[in-house]
C-alpha positions in Angstrom: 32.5 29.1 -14.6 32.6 29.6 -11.0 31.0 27.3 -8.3 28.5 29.8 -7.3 27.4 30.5 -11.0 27.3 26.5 -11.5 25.1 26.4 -8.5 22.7 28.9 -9.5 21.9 27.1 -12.8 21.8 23.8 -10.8 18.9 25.9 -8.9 17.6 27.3 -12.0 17.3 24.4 -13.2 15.4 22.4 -10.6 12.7 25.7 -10.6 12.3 24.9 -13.7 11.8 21.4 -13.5 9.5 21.7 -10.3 7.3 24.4 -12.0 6.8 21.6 -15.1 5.9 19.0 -12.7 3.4 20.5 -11.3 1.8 21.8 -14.4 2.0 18.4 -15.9 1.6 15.7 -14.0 2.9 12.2 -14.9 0.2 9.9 -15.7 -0.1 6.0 -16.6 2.4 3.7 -14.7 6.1 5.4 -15.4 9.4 3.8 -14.2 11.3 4.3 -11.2 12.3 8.1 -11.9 8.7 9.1 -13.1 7.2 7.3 -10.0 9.9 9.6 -7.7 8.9 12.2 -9.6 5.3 11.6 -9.4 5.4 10.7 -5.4 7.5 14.1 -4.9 4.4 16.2 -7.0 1.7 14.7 -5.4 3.0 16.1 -2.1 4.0 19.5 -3.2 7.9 19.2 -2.9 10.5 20.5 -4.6 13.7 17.8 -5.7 16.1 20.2 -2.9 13.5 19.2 0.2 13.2 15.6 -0.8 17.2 15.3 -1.7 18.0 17.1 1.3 16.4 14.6 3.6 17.7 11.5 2.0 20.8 12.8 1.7 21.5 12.8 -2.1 22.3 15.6 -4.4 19.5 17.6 -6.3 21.1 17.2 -9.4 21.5 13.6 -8.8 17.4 13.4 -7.9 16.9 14.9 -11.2 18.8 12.9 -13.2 17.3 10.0 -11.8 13.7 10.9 -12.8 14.8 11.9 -15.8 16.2 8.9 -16.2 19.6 9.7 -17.2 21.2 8.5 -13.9 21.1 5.0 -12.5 20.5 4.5 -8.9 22.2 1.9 -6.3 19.7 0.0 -4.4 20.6 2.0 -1.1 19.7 5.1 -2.1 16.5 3.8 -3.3 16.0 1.9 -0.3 16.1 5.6 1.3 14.2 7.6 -1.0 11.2 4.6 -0.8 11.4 4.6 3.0 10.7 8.6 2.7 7.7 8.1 0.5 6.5 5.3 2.8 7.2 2.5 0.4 9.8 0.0 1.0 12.0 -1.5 -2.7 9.5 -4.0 -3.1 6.4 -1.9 -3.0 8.0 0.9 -4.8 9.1 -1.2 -7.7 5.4 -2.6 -8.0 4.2 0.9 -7.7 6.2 1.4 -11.1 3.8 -0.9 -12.6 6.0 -3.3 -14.2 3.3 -5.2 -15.4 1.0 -3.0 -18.3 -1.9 -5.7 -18.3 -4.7 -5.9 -16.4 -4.6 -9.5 -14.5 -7.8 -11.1 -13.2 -8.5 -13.5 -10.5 -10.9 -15.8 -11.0 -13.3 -17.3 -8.8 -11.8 -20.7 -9.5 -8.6 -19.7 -8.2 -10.0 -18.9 -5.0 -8.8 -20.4 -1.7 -11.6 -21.5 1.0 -10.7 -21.6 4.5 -12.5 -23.2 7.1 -12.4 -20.4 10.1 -15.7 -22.7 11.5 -19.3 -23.6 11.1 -21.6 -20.8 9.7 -18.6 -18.9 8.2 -17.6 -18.7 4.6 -14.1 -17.1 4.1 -12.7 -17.1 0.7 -8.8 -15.8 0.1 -8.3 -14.0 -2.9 -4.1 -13.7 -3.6 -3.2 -10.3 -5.5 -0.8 -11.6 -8.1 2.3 -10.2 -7.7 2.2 -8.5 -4.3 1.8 -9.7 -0.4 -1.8 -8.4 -0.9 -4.8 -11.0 -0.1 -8.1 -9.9 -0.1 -10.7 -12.1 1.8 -14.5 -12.1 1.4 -16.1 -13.4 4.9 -20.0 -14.2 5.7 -21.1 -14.7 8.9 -24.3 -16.6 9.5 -25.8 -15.2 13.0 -24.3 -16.1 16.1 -21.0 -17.6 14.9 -16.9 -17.0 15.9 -14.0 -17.8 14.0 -13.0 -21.3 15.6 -9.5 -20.3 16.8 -7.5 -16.7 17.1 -5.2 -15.7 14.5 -1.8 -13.8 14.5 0.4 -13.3 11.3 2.7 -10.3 10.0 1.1 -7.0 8.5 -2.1 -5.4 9.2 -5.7 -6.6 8.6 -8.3 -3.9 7.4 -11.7 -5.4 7.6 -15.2 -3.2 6.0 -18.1 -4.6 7.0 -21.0 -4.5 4.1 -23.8 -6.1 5.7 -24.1 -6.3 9.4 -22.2 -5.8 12.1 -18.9 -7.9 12.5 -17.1 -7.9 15.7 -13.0 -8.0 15.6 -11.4 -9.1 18.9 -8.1 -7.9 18.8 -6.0 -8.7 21.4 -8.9 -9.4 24.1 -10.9 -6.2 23.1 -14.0 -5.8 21.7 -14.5 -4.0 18.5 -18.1 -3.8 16.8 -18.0 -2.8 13.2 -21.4 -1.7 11.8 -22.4 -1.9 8.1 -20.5 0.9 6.1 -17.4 1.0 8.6 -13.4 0.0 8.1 -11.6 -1.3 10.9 -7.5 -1.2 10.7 -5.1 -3.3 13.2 -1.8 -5.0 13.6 -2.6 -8.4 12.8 0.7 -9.7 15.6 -2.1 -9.1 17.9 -4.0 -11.9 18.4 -7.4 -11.4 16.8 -11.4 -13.6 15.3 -13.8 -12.4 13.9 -17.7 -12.6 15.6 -21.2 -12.2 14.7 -23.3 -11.9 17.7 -26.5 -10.3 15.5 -29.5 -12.1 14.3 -28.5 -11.5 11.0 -26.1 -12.6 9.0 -22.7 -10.5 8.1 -20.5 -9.8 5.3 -17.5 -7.8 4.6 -14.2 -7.3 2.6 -10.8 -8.1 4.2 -7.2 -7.5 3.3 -4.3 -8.7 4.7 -1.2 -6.7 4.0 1.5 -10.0 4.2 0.5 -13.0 2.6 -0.7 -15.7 4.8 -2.5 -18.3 2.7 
């Protein structure tokens, strides 16, 4: 067979396989190759644009979330980069673990950010995740700035909760999500006569 014949049932192929995907897509956690597979669906592209710009071959791609091919760390390292993921977050997107783990409220960690505030760290098992619950009585500041890696998303329930981050001012009503780089330095205020709740999460483990 001829190289141009090969490579139009390589192309054949991968319509094929594309046109499956879509039709069915991958559900419940997968390994590595569904979870490629299922990343490349989700945004509508075919295995030739997403080999193409991490520089593998589309037969390779295939075989990979077929899961007839191995693949070395570095071209995974590229493929999760292109998804937005890096190794570690990809690999837990694979949902090694198939059971549900709790946290319990014993297993809590309290911090003590200052008088009036309750702050409780809840650490995602298994990930940099760490979700905080903070409560605010009126009138009350963290006692001292933060800074740490990742970002900090705060969602205010009850209240309003200001963020300073990095100097500025940032009033969070209830009902609203706030996003920032938590290297800038950064506390948390309630200048209400109320008090204030919301859900953090901190993207790097800190606690």
């Amino acid at each position: 067979m001829g190289l141009d014949a090969t490579e139009d049932r390589v192309e054949l192929e991968l319509l094929a396989e594309d046109i499956v995907g879509v039709a069915t897509p991958l559900r419940g956690p997968g390994n590595v190759g569904q979870i490629l597979k299922r990343l490349r669906v989700q945004r509508g592209m075919s295995l030739r644009e997403v080999a193409e710009a991490v520089d593998l071959s589309p037969s390779f791609l295939s075989a990979v979330e077929r899961g007839t091919s191995d693949i070395a760390l570095g071209r995974l390292a590229r493929l999760a980069e292109y998804f937005g993921h890096d190794i570690g977050s990809l690999l837990g997107y694979s949902a090694r673990r198939g059971r549900v783990q709790l946290v319990r409220s014993q297993d809590r960690v309290t911090v003590d950010r200052g008088v009036g505030i309750r702050y409780e760290v809840l650490r995602i098992p298994e990930t940099a995740l760490e979700m905080i619950l903070v409560e605010m009585q009126p009138r009350t500041h963290f006692r001292e700035e933060l800074t740490h890696e990742g970002v900090d998303i705060l969602y205010v329930s009850r209240g309003t909760i200001t963020a300073v981050v990095d100097g500025v001012d940032y009033a969070v009503r209830t009902g609203e999500c706030a996003v920032w780089s938590a290297a800038y330095r950064h506390l948390l205020r309630n200048d209400g006569a109320e008090p204030a709740t919301g859900v953090a999460m901190v993207t790097e483990s800190f606690y």
